[in-house]
SERO-4910 file (N, C-alpha, C, O; in steps of 0.05 Angstrom, whole numbers):
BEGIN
 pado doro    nc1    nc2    nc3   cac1   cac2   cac3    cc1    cc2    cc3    oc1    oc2    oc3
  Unk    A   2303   3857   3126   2289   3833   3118   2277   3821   3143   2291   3818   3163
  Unk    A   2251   3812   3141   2239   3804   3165   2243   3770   3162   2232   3755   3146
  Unk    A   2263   3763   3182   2258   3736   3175   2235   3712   3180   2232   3690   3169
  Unk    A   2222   3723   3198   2201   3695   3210   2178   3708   3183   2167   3687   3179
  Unk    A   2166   3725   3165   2152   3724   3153   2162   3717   3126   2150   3724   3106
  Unk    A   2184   3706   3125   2208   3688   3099   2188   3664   3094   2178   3655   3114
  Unk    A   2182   3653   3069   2173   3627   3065   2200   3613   3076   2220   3621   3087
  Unk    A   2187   3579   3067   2206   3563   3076   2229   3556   3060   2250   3544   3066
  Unk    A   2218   3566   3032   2236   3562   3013   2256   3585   3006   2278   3581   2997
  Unk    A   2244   3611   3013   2269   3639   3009   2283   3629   3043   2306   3637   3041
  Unk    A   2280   3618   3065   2292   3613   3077   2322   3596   3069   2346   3600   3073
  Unk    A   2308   3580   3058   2334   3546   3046   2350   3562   3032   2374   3560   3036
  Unk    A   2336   3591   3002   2355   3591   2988   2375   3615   3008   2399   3617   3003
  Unk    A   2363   3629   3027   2380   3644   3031   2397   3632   3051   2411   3649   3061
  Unk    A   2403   3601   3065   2418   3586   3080   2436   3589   3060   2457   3602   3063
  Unk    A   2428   3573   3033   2443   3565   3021   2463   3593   3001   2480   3586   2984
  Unk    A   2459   3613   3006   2473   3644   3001   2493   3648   3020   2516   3657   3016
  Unk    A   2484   3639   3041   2507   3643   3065   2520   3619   3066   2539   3623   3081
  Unk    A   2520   3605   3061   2538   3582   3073   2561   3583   3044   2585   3582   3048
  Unk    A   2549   3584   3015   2566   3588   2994   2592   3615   2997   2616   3615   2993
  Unk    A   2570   3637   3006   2596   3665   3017   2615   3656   3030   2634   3670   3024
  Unk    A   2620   3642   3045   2640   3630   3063   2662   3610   3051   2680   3602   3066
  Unk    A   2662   3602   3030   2669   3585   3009   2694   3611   2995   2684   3624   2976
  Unk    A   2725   3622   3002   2730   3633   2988   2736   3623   2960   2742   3599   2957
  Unk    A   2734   3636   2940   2737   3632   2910   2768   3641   2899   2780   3662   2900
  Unk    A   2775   3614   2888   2806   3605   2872   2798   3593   2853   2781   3576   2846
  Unk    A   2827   3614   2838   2821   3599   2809   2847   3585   2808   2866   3597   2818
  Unk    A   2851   3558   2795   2875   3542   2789   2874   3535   2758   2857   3531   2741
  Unk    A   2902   3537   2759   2916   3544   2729   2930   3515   2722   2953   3512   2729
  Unk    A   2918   3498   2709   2937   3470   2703   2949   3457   2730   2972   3448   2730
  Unk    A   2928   3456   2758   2947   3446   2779   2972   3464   2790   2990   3458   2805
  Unk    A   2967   3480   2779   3009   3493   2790   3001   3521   2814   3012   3529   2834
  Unk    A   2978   3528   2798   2977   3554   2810   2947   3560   2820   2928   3555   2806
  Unk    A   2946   3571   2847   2931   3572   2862   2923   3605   2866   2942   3615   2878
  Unk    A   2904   3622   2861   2902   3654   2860   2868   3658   2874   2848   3644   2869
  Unk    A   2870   3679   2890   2848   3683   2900   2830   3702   2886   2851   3714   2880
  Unk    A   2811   3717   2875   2798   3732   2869   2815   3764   2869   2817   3780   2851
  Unk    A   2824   3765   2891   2838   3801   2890   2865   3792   2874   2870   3808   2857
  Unk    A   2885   3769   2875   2895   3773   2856   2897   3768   2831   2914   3773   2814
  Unk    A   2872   3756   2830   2870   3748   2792   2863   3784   2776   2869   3796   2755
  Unk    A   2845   3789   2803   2838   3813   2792   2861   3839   2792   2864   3859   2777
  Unk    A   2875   3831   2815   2907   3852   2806   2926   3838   2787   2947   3851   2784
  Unk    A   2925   3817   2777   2937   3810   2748   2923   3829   2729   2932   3850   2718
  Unk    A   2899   3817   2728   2881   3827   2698   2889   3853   2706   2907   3861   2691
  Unk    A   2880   3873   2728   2882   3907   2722   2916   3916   2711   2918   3938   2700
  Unk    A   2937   3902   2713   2962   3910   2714   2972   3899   2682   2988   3909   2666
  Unk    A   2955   3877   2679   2954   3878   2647   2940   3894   2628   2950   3903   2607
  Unk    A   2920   3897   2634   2907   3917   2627   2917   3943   2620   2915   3955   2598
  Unk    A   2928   3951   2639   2944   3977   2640   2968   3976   2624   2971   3995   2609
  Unk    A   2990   3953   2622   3012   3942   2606   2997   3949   2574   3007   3964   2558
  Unk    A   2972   3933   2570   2971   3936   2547   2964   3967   2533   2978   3981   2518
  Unk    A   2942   3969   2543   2937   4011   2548   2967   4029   2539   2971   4049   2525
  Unk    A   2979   4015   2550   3006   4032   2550   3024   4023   2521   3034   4040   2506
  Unk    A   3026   3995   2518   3035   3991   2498   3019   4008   2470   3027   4016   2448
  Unk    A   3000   4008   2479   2976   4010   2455   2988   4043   2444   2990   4049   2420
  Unk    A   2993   4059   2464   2999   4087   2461   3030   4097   2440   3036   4120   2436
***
């Protein structure tokens, strides 16, 4: 990506791409519980699999 031939506006939005990436992402559960992205996502896969298994 060439930046100096960027309008001024794909400039702002792509400031505003980087500065949000840096922002890590948590999900909170009723105040109690605090989970980052890799482990919401190793909950869901391990349930996932729990149920898979039950299902059999």
């Amino acid at each position: 990506m060439d930046w100096p031939s960027l309008s001024v506006t794909e400039k702002k939005e792509l400031m505003m791409i980087m500065a949000r990436t840096n922002i890590p992402i948590k999900f909170t559960s009723s105040f109690l519980i605090t989970m980052s992205l890799q482990s919401y996502s190793s909950i869901l896969k391990t349930s996932y699999s729990a149920f898979n298994l039950l299902q059999k």
